[in-house]
TORZA-322405 format. One line per field, with one value per residue (C-alpha): residue in one letter; x, y, z. Coordinates in pm, 1 decimal. Example, Ala and Ser with C-alpha at 12.3 -4.5 7.8 and 13.67 -1.06 7.14 Angstrom:
<pts>
resn = [a;s] .
xx = [1230.0;1367.0] .
yy = [-450.0;-106.0] .
zz = [780.0;714.0] .
</pts>
This chain:
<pts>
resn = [x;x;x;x;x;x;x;x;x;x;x;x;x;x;x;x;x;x;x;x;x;x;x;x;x;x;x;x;x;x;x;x;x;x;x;x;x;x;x;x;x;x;x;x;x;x;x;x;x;x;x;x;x;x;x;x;x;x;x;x;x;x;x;x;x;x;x;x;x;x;x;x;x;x;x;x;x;x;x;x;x;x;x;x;x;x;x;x;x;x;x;x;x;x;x;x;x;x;x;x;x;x;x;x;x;x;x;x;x;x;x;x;x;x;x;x;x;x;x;x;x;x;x;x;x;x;x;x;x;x;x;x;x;x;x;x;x;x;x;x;x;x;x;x;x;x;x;x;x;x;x;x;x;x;x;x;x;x;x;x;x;x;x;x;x;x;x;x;x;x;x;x;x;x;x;x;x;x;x;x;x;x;x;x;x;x;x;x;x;x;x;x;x;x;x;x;x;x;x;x;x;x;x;x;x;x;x;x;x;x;x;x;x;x;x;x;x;x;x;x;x;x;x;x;x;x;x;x;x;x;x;x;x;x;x;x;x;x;x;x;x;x;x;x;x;x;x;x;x;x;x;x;x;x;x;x;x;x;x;x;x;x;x;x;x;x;x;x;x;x;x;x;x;x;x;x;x;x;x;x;x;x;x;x;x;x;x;x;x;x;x;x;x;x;x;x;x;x;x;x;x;x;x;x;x;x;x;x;x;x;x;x;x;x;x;x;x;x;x;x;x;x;x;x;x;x;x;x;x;x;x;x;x;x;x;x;x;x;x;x;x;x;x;x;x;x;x;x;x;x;x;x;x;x;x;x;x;x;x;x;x;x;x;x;x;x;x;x;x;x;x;x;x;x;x;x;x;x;x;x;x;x;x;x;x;x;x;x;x;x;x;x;x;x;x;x;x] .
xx = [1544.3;1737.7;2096.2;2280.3;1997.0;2179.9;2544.7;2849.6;2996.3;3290.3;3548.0;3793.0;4129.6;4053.7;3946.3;4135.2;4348.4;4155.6;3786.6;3791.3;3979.9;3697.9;3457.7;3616.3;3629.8;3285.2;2974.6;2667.5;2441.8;2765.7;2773.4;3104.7;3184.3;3437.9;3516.6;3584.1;3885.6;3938.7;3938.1;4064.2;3898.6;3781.4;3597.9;3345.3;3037.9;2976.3;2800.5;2439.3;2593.4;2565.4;2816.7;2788.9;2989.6;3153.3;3457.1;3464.0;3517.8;3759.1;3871.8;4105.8;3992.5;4059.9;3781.7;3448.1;3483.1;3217.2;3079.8;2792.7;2746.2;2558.3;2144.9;2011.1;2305.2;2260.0;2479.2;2376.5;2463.2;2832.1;3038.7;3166.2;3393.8;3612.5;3553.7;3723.9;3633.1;3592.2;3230.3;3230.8;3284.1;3148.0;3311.8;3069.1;3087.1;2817.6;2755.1;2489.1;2561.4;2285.0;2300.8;2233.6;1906.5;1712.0;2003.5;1919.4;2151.8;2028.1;2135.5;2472.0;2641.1;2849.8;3049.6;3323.4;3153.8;3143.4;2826.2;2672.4;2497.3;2492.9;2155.3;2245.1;1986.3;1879.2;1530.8;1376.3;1641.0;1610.7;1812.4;1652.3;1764.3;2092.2;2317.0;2497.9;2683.5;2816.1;3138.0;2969.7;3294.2;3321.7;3231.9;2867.9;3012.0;3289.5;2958.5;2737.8;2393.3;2351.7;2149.7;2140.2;1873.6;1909.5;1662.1;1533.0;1201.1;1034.3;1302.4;1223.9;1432.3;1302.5;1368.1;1704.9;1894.8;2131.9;2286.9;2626.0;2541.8;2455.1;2100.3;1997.1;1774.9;1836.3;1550.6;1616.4;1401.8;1291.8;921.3;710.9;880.2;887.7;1069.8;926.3;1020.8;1366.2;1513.0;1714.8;1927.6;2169.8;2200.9;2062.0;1768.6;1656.3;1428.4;1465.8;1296.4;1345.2;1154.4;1013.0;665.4;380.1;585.5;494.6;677.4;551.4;635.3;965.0;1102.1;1344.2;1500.8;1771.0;1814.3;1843.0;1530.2;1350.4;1178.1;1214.6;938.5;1077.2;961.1;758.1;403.8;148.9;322.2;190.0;297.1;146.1;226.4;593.5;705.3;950.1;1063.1;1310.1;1457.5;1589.6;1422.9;1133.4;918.4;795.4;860.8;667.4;804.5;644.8;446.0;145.2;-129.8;22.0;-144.9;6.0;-189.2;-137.9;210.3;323.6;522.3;680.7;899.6;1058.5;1101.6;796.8;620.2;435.2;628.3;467.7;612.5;448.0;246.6;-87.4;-399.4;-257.1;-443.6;-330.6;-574.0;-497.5;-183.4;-71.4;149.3;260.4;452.1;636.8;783.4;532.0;276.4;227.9;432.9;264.8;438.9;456.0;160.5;47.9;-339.9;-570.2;-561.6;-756.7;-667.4;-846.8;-897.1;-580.6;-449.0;-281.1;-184.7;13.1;256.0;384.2;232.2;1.2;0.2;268.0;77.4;215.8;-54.9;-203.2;-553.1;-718.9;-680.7;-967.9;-893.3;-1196.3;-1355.6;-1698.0;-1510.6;-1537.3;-1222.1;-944.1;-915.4;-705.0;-599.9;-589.8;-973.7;-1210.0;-1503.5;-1881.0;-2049.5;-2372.0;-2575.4;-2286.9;-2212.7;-1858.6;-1835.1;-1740.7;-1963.8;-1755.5;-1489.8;-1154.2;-889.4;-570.7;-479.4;-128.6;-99.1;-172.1;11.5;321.3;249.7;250.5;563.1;742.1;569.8;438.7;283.3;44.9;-163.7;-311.3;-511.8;-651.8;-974.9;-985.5;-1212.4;-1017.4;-901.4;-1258.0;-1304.8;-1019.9;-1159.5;-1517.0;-1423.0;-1223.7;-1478.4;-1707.4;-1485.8;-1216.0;-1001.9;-875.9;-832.8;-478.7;-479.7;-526.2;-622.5;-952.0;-1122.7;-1521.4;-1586.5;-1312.9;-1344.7;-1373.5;-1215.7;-890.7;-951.6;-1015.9;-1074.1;-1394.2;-1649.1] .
yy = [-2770.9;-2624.6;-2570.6;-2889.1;-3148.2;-3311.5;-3203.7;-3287.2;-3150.7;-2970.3;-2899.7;-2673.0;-2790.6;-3097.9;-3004.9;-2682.3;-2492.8;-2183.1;-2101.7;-1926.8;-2264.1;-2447.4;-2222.5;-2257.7;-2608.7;-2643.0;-2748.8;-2534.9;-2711.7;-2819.7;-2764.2;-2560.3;-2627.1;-2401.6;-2625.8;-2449.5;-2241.7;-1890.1;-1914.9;-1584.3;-1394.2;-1194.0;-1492.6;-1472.5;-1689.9;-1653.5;-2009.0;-2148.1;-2338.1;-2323.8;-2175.2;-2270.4;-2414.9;-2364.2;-2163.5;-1813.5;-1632.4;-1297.5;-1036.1;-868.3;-530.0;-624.5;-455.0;-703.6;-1025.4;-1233.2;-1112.7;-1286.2;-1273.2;-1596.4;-1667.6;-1888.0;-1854.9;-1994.6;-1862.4;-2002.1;-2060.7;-1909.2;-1689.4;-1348.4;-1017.2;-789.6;-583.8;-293.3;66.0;262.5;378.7;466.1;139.8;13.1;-228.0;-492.2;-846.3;-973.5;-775.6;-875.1;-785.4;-734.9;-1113.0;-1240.9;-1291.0;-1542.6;-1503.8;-1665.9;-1535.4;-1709.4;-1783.7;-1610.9;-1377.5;-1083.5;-833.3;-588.0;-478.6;-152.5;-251.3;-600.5;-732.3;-462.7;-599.9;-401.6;-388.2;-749.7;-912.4;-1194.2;-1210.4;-1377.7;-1243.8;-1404.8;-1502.3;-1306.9;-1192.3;-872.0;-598.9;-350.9;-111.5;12.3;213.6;411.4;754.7;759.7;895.2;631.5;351.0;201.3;37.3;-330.3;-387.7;-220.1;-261.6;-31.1;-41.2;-431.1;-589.2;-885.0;-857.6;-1084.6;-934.4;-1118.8;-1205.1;-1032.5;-864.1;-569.0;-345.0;-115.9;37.8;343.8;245.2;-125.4;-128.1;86.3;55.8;270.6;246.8;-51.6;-229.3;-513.3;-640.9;-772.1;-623.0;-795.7;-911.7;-774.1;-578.3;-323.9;-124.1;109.6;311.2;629.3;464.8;87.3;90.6;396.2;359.1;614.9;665.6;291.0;202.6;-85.9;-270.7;-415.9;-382.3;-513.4;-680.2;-550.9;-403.6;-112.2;37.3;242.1;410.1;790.5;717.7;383.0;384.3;662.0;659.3;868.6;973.6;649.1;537.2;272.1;125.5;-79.0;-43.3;-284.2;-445.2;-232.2;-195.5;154.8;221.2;442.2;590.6;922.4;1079.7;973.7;630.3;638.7;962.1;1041.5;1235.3;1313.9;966.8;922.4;679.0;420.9;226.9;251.2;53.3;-145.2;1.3;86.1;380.0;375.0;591.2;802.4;1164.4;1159.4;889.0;982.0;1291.8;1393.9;1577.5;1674.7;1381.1;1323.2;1068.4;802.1;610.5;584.5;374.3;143.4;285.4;338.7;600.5;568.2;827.4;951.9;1306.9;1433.5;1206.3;1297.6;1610.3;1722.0;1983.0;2160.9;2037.2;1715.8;1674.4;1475.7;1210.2;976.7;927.7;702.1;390.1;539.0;556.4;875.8;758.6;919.7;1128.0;1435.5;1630.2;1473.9;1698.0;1898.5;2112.1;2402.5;2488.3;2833.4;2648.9;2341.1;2014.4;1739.9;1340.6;1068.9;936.1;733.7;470.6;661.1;877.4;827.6;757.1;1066.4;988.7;1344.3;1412.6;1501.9;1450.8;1245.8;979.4;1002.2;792.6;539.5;489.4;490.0;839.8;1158.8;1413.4;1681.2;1681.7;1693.4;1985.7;1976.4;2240.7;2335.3;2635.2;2390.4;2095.7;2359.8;2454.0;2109.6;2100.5;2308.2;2294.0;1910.0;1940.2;2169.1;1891.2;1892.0;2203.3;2058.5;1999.8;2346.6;2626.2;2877.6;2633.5;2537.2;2885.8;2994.9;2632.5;2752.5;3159.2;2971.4;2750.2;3051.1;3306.4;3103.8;3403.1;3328.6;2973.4;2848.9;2621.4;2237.2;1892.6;1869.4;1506.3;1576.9;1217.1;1053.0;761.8;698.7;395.9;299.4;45.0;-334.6;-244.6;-423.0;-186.1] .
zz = [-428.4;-91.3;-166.9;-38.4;17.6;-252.7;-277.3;-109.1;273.2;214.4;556.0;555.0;656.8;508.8;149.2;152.6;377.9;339.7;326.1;2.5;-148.7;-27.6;-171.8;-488.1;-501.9;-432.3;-622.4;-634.5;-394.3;-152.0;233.9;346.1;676.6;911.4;1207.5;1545.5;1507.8;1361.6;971.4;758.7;546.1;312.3;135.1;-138.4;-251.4;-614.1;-620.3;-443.8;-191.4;198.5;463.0;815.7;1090.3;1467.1;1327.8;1318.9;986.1;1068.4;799.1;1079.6;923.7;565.3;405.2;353.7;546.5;356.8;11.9;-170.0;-529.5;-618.1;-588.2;-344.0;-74.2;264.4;569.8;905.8;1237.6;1176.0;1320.6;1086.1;1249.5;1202.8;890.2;758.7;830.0;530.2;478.3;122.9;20.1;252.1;468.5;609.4;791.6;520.3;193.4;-36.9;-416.0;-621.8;-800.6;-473.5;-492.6;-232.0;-1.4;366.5;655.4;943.3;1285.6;1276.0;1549.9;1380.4;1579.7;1536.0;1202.5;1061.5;890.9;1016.9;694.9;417.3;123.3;-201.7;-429.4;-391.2;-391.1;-188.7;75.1;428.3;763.6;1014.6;1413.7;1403.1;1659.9;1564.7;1727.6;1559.2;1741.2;2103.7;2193.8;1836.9;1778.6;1630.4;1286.2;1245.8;1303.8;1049.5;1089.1;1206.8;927.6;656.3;337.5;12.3;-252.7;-150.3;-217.7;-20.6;233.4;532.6;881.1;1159.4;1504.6;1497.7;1818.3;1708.0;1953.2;1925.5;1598.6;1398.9;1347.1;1423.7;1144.2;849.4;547.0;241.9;-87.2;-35.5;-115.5;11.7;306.0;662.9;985.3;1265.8;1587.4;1589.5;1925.5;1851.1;2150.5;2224.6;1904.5;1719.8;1564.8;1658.1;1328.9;1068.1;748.3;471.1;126.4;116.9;67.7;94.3;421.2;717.2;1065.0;1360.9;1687.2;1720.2;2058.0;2045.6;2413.7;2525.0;2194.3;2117.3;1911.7;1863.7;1559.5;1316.6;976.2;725.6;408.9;365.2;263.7;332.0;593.5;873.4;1221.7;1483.2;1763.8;1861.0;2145.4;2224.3;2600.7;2746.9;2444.9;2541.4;2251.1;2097.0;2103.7;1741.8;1496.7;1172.3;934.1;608.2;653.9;437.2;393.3;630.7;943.9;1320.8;1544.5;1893.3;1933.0;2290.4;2355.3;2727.1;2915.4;2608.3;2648.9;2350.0;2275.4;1921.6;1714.0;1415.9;1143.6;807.2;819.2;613.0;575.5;811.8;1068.8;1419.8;1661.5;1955.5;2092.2;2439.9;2503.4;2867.6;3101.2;2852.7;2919.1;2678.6;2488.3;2134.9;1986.1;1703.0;1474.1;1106.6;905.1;1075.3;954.5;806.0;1018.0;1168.1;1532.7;1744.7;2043.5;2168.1;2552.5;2656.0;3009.0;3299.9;3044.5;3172.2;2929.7;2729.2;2381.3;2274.5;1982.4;1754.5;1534.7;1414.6;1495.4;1650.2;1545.2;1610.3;1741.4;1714.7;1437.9;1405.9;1560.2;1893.2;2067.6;2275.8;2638.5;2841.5;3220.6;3268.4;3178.8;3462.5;3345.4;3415.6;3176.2;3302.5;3042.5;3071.5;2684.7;2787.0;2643.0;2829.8;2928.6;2808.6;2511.2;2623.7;2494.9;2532.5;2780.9;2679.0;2947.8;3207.6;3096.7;3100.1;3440.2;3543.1;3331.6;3559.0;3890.1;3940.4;4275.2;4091.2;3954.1;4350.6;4139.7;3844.6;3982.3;4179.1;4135.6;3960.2;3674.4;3613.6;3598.4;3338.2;3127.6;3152.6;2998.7;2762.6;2575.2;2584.6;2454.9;2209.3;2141.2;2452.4;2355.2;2301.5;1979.5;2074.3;2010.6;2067.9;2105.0;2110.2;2238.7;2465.7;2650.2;2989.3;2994.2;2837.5;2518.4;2629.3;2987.5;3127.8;3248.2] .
</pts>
């Protein structure tokens, strides 16, 4: 049964003069209501009831402003600032203790918080349709993240908008759960997952960040449907990812789209990666994957690639579609007539001089390509992709 379909509506300044005297006085199952008005904290819940209301809930800097300690709590539509500003403790607007389980914070706005909502070790929690900004005008190392999970499973974060943070989104040993459509700006990280495994995030949007979504030290994940634009870093970076799924993500406008690090056995298929800076920069022991249906469009430089030897894209499934490729399908299968390598000498010419792409199709580069394939010492090490496509993905012919 929902926590207060049955139990009484509480008010404060009518059933108590503070909130935490309300709390008190409640049932398990009651409603607590802050009317409008600026109500003190720190308060804690160590009952299932509900906490919502037009008042605002303020700690002023006193260390936590709301803690909850009870199952089955339900925050919504309320208003929570001002926490403290120690990070060892840490200081939070909402802080989940581990007994919290099946905790719903939903519909809230939370600003001026060192850490927005802080889920310690609890299971089966909900934070969904929140509002929270974190300290814009603090140094990055006196921030904490918007959102914060440690060592959570079946978390459900969805359809939140965090800005002003650390990181927007910060996932850390935890198992089985759901970020999705969240939007995340104006921080280090919008998303950054480390050493979790088995969860799902997809749909969200993350701009404007030093990074948007950073994959850490994680397995079977699935990433689909992301969007990452105009981060002044990278769109998506994987770092020691394993046996995880990234598909229909777009990557727009970062200084990298893709940035692989030490990462193994994943699949990456359906992607567009769009005038980024550089497309894909791939790096220390990124192999065995299987990379294909992709769209490598208009970016400066479409593969960044340090390798001691080539690396190959497509699968049975077909390749991926390059903008840069000059190339024929004269059977029309949709297939090239030639593989396509990326040409790392000329994508750093074009790095440096761009009115040289007037010369990709000239003479003496055909030239230099054509020695190359014949004689590969010559060869710099690339990704090679032995069918691409001559269309991008879902394009009619």
């Amino acid at each position: 049964m929902s926590p207060g379909l049955l139990g009484a509506t509480l008010l404060v300044g009518i059933h108590g003069a503070t909130v935490q005297e309300v709390v008190d006085r409640a049932e398990p199952g009651d409603v607590v209501v802050l009317p409008e008005g600026r109500w003190s904290g720190p308060v804690r819940i160590d009952k299932s009831l509900t906490l919502t209301g037009e008042g605002t809930l303020a700690a002023d800097g006193a260390g936590r402003t709301l803690t909850i300690s009870a199952p089955g709590v339900t925050v919504k539509e309320l208003t929570v600032t001002g926490s403290g500003d120690d990070l060892a403790v840490p200081d939070a607007c909402i802080y989940l203790e581990p007994s919290a389980q099946g905790a719903v914070i939903e519909g809230c706005h939370l600003d001026d918080c060192l850490f927005g909502i802080w889920v310690h070790e609890t299971d089966d929690i909900k934070v969904v349709g929140n509002v929270v900004v974190g300290r814009p005008e603090a140094a990055r190392a006196r921030k904490g993240n918007g959102i914060h999970l440690f060592d959570a499973t079946r978390a459900t974060v969805l359809g939140n908008v965090v800005s002003g943070a650390r990181d927007g989104i910060y996932v850390s040993v935890t198992e089985d759960s759901l970020i999705a459509e969240n939007t995340a700006s104006n921080q280090r990280f919008g998303i950054h997952y480390m050493y979790s495994y088995d969860n799902v995030i997809r749909d969200n949007v993350t701009n404007h960040n030093s990074g948007g979504v950073a994959l850490m030290q994680s397995r079977r994940l699935t990433v689909t449907g992301n969007q990452a634009s105009h981060n002044e870093r990278h769109g998506i970076l994987f770092r020691d990812l394993q046996d995880s799924e990234v598909a229909y993500n777009r990557v727009e406008g970062n200084a990298e789209g893709f940035f692989f690090f030490s990462s193994l056995d994943n699949q990456f298929h359906h992607n567009t990666i769009l005038g980024n800076q550089i497309g894909a920069r791939i790096w220390a022991g990124t192999e065995r994957n299987e990379v294909w249906g992709n769209a490598f469009v208009g970016n400066r430089q479409q593969v960044y690639y340090v390798s001691a030897y080539d690396q190959t894209w497509g699968t049975d499934e077909g390749g991926n579609y390059w903008s840069d490729h000059l190339a024929w399908d004269q059977d029309r299968d949709g297939v090239a007539d030639r593989p396509y390598r990326a040409d790392v000498a000329t994508a750093r010419m074009l790095q440096r001089y761009p009115s040289s792409v007037l010369l990709l199709s000239s003479p003496t580069l055909e030239l230099i390509r054509t020695v190359q394939r014949r004689i590969p010492s010559l060869r710099v090490p690339s990704v090679l992709d032995p069918e691409p496509l001559v269309m991008r993905p879902g394009e009619a012919p």
